[in-house]
N, C-alpha and C positions, 0 to 999 in steps of 0.2 A: 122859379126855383128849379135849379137841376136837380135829375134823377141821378140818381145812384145803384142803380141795379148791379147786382154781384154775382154771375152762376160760372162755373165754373165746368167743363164741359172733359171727362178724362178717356181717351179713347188707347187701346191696347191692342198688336200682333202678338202672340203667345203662341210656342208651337210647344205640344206637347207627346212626348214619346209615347209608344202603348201602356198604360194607363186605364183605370177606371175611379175617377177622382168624385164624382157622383151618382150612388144608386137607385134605381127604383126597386119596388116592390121583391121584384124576382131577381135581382142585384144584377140587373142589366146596366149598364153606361145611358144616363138620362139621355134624350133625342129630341128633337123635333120637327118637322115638315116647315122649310121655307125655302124657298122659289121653286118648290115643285119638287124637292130632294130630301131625303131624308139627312139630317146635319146631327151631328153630337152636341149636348147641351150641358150647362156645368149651369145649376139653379142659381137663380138673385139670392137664397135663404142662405146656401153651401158658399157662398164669396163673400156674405156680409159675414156670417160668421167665424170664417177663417181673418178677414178683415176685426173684427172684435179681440179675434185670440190673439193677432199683430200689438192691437194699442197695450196690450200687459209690456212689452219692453220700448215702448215708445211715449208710454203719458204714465203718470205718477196715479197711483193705486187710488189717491184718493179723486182721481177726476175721472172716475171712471165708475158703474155700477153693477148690482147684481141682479140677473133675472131667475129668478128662483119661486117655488113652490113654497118654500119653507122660509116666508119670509119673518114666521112668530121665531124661530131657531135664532136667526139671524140677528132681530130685534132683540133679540132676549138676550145676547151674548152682547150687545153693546151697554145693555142695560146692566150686566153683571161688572163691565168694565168701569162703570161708572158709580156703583156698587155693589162690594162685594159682599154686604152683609145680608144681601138677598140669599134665597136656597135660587135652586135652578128654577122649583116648580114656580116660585112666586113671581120670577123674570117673565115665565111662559105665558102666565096667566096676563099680567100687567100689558105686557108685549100684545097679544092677541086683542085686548081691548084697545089699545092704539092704535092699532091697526085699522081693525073693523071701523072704528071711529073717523081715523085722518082718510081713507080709503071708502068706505062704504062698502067694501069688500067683507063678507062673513067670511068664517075660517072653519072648517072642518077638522074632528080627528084624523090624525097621521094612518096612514093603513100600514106600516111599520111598525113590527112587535115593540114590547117593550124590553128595554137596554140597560143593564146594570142596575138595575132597579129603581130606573125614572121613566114616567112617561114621556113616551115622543112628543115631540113640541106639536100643537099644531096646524097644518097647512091651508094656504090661501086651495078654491077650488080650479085655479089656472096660475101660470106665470104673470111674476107681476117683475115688471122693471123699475126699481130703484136705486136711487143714486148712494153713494157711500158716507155723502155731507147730509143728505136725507134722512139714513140710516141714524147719523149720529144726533142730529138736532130734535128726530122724533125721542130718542133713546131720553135728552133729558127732558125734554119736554115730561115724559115718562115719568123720571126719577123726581120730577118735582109734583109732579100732582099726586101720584101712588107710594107716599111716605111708608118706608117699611114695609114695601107689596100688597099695602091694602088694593083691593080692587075695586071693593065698593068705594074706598074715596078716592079714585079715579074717576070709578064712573060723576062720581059727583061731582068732580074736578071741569070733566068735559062736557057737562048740564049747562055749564055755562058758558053763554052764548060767543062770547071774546076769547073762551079758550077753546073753544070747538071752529069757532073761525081759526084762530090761530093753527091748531093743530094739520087743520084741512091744506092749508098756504103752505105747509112747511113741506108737502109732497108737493106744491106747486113752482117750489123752487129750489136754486141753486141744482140743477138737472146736469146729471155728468155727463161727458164727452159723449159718451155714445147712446144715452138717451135723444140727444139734442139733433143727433147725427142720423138713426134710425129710427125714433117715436116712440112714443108709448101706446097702447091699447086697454085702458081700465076699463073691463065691462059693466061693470056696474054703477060705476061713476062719469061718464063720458065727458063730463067738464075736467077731469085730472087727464084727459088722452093729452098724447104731444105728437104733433103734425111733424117726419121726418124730413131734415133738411136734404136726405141722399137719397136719391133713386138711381138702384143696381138692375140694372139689364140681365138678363140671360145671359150667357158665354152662348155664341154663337160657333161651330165650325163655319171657317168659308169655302168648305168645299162638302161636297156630300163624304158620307161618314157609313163605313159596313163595320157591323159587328163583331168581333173576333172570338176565338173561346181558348182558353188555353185548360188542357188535361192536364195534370199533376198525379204522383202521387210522391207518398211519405213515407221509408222505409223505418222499420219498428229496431232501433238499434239494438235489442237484446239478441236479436234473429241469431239462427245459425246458419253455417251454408247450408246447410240438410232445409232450412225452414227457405222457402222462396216466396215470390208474391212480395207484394206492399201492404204496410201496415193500414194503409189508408188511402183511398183515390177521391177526386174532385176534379168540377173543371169550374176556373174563374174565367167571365167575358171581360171583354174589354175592348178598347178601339184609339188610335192616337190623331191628333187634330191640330190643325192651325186655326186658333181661336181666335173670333174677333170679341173681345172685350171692353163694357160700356157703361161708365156711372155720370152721374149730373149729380151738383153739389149746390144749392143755394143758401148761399155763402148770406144773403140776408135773415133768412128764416134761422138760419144757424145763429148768430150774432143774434138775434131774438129771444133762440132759448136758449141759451148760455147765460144772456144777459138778464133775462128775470130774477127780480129778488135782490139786485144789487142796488140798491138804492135812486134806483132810474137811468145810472149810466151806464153806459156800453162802450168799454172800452174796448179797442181794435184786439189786444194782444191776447187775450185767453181764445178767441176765436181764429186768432191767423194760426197760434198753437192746434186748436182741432183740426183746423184744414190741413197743416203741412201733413200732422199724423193721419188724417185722414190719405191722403195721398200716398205718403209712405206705404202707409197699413194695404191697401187697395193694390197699388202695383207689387208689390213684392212678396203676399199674401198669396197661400196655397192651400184651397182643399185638402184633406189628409186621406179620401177615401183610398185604403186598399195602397196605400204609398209604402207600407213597410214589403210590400207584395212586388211593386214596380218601382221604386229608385225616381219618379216623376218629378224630380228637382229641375224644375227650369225658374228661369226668369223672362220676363218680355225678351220680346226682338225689338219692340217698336213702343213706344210713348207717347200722342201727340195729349198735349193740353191747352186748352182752348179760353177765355174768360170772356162771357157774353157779359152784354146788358139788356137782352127781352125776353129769351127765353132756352132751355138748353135742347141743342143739335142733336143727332147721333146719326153718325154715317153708315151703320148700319146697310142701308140700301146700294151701299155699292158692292154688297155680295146676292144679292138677291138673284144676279145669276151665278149659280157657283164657279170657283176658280178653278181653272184645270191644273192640271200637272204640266209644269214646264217642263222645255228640251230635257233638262240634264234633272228633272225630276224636281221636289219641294214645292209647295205651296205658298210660302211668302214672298217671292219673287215677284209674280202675280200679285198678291193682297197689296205689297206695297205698289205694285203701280195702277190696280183698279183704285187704290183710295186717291193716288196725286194726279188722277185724270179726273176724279167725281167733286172731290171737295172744294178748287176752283170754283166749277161749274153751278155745285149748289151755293156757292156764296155770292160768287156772281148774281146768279139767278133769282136769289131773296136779298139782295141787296147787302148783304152780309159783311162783304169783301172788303173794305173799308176800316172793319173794327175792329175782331177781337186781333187781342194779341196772344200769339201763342209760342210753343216750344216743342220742340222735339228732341226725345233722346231715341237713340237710336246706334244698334249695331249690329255690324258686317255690311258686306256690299248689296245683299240684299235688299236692303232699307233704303239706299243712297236716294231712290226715287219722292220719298219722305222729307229731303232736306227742304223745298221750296214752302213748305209747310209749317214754317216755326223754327227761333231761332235753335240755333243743336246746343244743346247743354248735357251735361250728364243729371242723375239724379238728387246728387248733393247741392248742383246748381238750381236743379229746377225747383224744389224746394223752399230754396234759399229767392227766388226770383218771386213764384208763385206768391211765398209768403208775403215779401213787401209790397207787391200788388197787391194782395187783397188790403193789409195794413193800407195803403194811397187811398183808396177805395172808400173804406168805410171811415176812413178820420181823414177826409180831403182838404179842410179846414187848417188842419192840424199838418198837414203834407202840403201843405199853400197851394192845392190844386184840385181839380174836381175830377171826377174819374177816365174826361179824356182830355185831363192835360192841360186844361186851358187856362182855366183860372179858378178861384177860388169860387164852394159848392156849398153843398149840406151832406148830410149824411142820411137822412132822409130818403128813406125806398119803400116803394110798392110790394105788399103781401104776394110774391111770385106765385106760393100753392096757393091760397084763396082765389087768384085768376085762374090759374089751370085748375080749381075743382071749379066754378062756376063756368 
């Protein structure tokens, strides 16, 4: 039986102006120490979620979900939608015991006054990720057991045993785009968590990184000449970088939780849809710290995309001594030719070399040292490439060939995170 392994391996040059796109504590530019240097860090948290805020104009509202507190709010307003001869309180009520029930999550009073003269709805004790088909399917679920906002026949509703199963499944499946993509974490339920198919790197600089400060101040427009001084002084840090940027995508575990709940098939196309947006969302996606401050609107220099079958790369290590400044100055000149003198090397080296196939987009002359690396497409190509590879991949049957080409396969692949946690 051929394997069919699907990861997908996305590496990025990104040079970024002065800037502080990620902050700590004391709104310093996040850092960290590798090969011996201090380097600028832009967090996995700060990329995935600029990445999230990407899929709102790339995937349809409904394949997508919400991570919120106030998920009884939420519930309750789908429950109103589906009847409106409910009051709000009786939606809140009904909502809250759905919840607690399909979740095993208790809810808490809202620590938010009360408003127009309704009680706050109220909240889970942590964020909870749910999907918007979730949302709606508990909502009737909801309006069919809790007739009229009775609560007590709810609860009687869900005493029973096939609708308390039922209800528990319905958080089990149909999981939107971006739960499927970054996971879930139920703590109190650990059978409802979902294992993320993306793992986001750090934004690395490749070269060491000094901290900068810039003083300001703000003059107070009422002023007169007679009044001098500033209305207000500060000083924001910051520091500008050539990033190297790094995600892995297992494109099976993806196609896994997408695919639950549809009646056991998995078809290729709702999933080559997340990957494309996922790729999308990742390359073109921009932290917003302090950006109304710095103008930090770049896009990549550099692209390479990669599609393994055993497990995903990251090149990473070809900065580990950092880049210096070329002759005529910049950093990517360098990063592009330390990665097309290491990547060979390490593919050679694990045998590598042979398989994936890959792409590169890529622009100015700086990059030129990149082309031996994949073939060059722009991004509406790679995309468009990416996607039907994965589609060949996971329906080889269906594409009369198995995922390297040869003849016909299964679709059929190996749990990638359950080998990488064991």
């Amino acid at each position: 039986m051929a394997l069919n392994r699907t990861i997908l391996d996305i590496h990025i040059l990104q040079t970024v102006p002065p800037s502080n796109l990620n902050r700590d504590d004391t709104g310093t530019p996040k850092s960290a120490t590798y090969g011996g240097v201090r380097r600028s860090r832009v967090s996995s948290q700060a990329w995935k979620r600029a990445t999230r805020k990407a899929f709102a104009e790339l995937l349809d509202p409904s394949e997508l979900g919400i991570r919120t507190k106030k998920v009884v709010e939420v519930l309750a307003d789908r429950i109103l939608d589906l009847d409106p001869s409910l009051s709000r309180a009786d939606a809140q009520g009904l909502a809250a015991e759905t919840i607690t029930t399909a979740t095993g999550s208790k809810v808490v009073p809202a620590r938010k006054s009360k408003q127009d003269g309704e009680d706050p709805a109220a909240e889970s004790a942590y964020l909870m990720f749910l999907s918007g088909r979730q949302y709606d399917a508990l909502a009737a679920m909801t309006v069919e057991g809790g007739k009229g906002g009775d609560v007590k026949a709810l609860k009687e509703f869900f005493k029973d045993k096939e609708n308390r199963s039922r209800v528990k499944q319905l958080v089990l499946t149909e999981h939107s785009v971006d739960i499927a993509l970054f996971g879930r974490m139920v703590a109190d339920s650990t059978d409802l968590n979902v294992d993320a198919a993306a793992q986001v790197a750090h934004a690395l600089s490749v070269h060491a990184v000094e901290v900068e400060s810039d003083y300001y101040t703000a003059v107070d427009d009422r002023n007169t000449d007679a009044e001098t001084g500033a209305g207000m002084i500060g000083t924001v840090d910051f520091n500008s970088a050539t990033l190297y940027r790094y995600a892995a995508l297992d494109v099976n575990r993806l196609q896994e939780n997408l695919g639950a709940g549809h009646d056991g098939a998995r078809p290729a196309e709702p999933t080559r849809r997340a990957v494309t947006a996922f790729l999308e969302g990742f390359i073109t996606s921009l932290p917003t710290g302090k950006i109304n401050s710095f103008g930090n609107q770049t896009l990549p220099a550099a692209v390479i995309v990669k599609i393994r079958s055993r497990r995903p790369v990251s090149y990473v290590a070809a900065f580990e001594e950092p880049v210096t400044v070329g002759r005529e100055g910049g950093f990517l000149t360098g990063s592009c030719a330390k990665l097309a003198e290491f990547v060979p090397d390490l593919e050679a080296g694990f045998g590598l070399s042979d398989g994936p196939e890959g792409w590169v987009v890529r622009v100015g002359r700086e990059t030129k040292a990149l082309e031996a690396l994949g073939t060059s497409v722009t991004l509406p190509e790679l995309l468009a490439s990416v996607g039907d590879a994965v589609a060949a991949r996971l329906a080889p049957e269906a594409a009369g060939r198995t995922a390297d080409g040869s003849g016909p396969g299964t679709a059929d692949a190996p749990d990638l995170a359950a080998e990488l946690r064991a």
